[in-house]
N, C-alpha and C positions, 0 to 999 in steps of 0.2 A: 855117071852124072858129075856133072860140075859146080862147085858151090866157091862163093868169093865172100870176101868181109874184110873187116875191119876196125881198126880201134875208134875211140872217139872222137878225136881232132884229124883221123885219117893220115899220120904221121907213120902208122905199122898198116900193109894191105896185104892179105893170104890170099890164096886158092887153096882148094881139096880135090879130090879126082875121087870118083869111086863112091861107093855107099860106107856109110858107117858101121861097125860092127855091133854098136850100141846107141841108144840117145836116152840119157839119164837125168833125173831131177838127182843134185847131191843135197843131203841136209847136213852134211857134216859139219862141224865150228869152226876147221881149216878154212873150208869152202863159205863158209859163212865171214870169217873175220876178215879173206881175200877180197868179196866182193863187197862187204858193208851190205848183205843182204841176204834176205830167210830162207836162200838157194839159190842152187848154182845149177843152169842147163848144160849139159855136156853131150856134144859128140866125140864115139872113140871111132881113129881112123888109122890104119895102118903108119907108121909113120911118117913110109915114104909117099904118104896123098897128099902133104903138106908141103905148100911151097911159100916160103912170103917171098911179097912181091914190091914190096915200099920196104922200108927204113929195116931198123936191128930193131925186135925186143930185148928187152930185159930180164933175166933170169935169175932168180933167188933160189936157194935154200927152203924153203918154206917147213920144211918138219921130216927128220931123217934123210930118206931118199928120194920125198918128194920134190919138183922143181916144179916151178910156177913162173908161167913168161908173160908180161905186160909190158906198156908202153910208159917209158920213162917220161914221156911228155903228158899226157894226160892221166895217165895211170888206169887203163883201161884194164882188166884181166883179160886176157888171150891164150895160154895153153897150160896144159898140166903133163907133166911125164913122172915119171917115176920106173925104172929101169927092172926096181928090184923085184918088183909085184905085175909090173903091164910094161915087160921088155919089147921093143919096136914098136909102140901104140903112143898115140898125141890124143888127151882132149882137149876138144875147142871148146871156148864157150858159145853157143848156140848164138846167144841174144849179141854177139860181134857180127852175126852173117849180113849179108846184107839184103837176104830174106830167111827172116828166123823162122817162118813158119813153113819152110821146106823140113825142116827136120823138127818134127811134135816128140816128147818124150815118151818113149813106152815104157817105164819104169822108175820106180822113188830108189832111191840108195843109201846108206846108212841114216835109216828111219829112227833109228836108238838113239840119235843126236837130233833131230827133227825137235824146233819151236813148237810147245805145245800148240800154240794160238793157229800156227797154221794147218792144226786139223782140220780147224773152222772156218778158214778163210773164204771158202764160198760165201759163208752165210752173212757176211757184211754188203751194206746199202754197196750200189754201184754207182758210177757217173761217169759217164761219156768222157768227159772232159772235168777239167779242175772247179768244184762248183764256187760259187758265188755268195 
C-alpha cells in the first residue's frame, strides 16, 4: 500500500510504501507538549517506507535520543525516530496523511502519562461543526 501526506501549509510532502508495523495513540507529555494536544497518532514504518517528496523538515533534539521532524514553515509535527530504542523505524503522525483514516489506531501507549480528562472524552456533547 501507498500512503502520502503532508504538513500544513504543504511546504514538507511524504510518501510511505508498505503497511505499518504499528498505529499507535501516544499519551506521553513529549508527544503532548510537541503537538499542543492530549495525543499524538502514530504510524511506525520501516524507515526505509519513508520518502519526502516537497521541501527539508526540521529536526530537533526533543529529549535524549529522541528526534522529532517538523515543518519550519508552519510547524506541523511530522516524524519521530529515535535510534536507541526503534533503530531503522520512523513514526508519522497519522493526522499529516492525507487520508488519516487509512490507518485507525489499534493501540493507547504510554497510558501512565494519559490526561485524566481524556478517559472521558467520549462522554462530552458532540457538534458536527462549530456551534453557534
Amino acid at each position: 500500500m501507498n500512503y502520502s501526506g503532508q504538513c500544513l501549509c504543504g511546504a514538507i510532502r511524504y510518501q510511505l510504501t508498505g503497511e505499518p508495523k504499528v498505529v499507535a495513540l501516544c499519551h506521553c507529555s513529549d508527544c503532548r507538549r510537541s503537538a499542543g494536544a492530549p495525543m499524538v497518532a502514530w504510524a511506525m514504518f520501516p524507515e526505509s517506507a519513508l520518502t519526502v517528496t516537497k521541501g527539508q523538515p526540521k529536526t530537533i533534539n526533543s529529549s535524549g535520543t529522541a528526534m522529532r521532524s517538523f515543518c519550519a514553515d508552519c510547524g506541523s509535527g511530522l516524524f519521530y525516530r529515535n535510534a536507541a530504542i526503534l533503530p531503522g523505524l520512523v513514526d508519522v503522525q497519522t493526522a499529516t496523511l492525507d487520508d488519516p483514516d487509512v490507518l485507525p489506531p489499534t493501540v493507547q501507549i504510554q497510558v501512565a502519562e494519559r490526561l485524566s480528562w481524556m478517559q472521558h472524552i467520549h462522554e462530552l456533547p458532540e457538534f458536527e461543526r462549530y456551534p453557534s
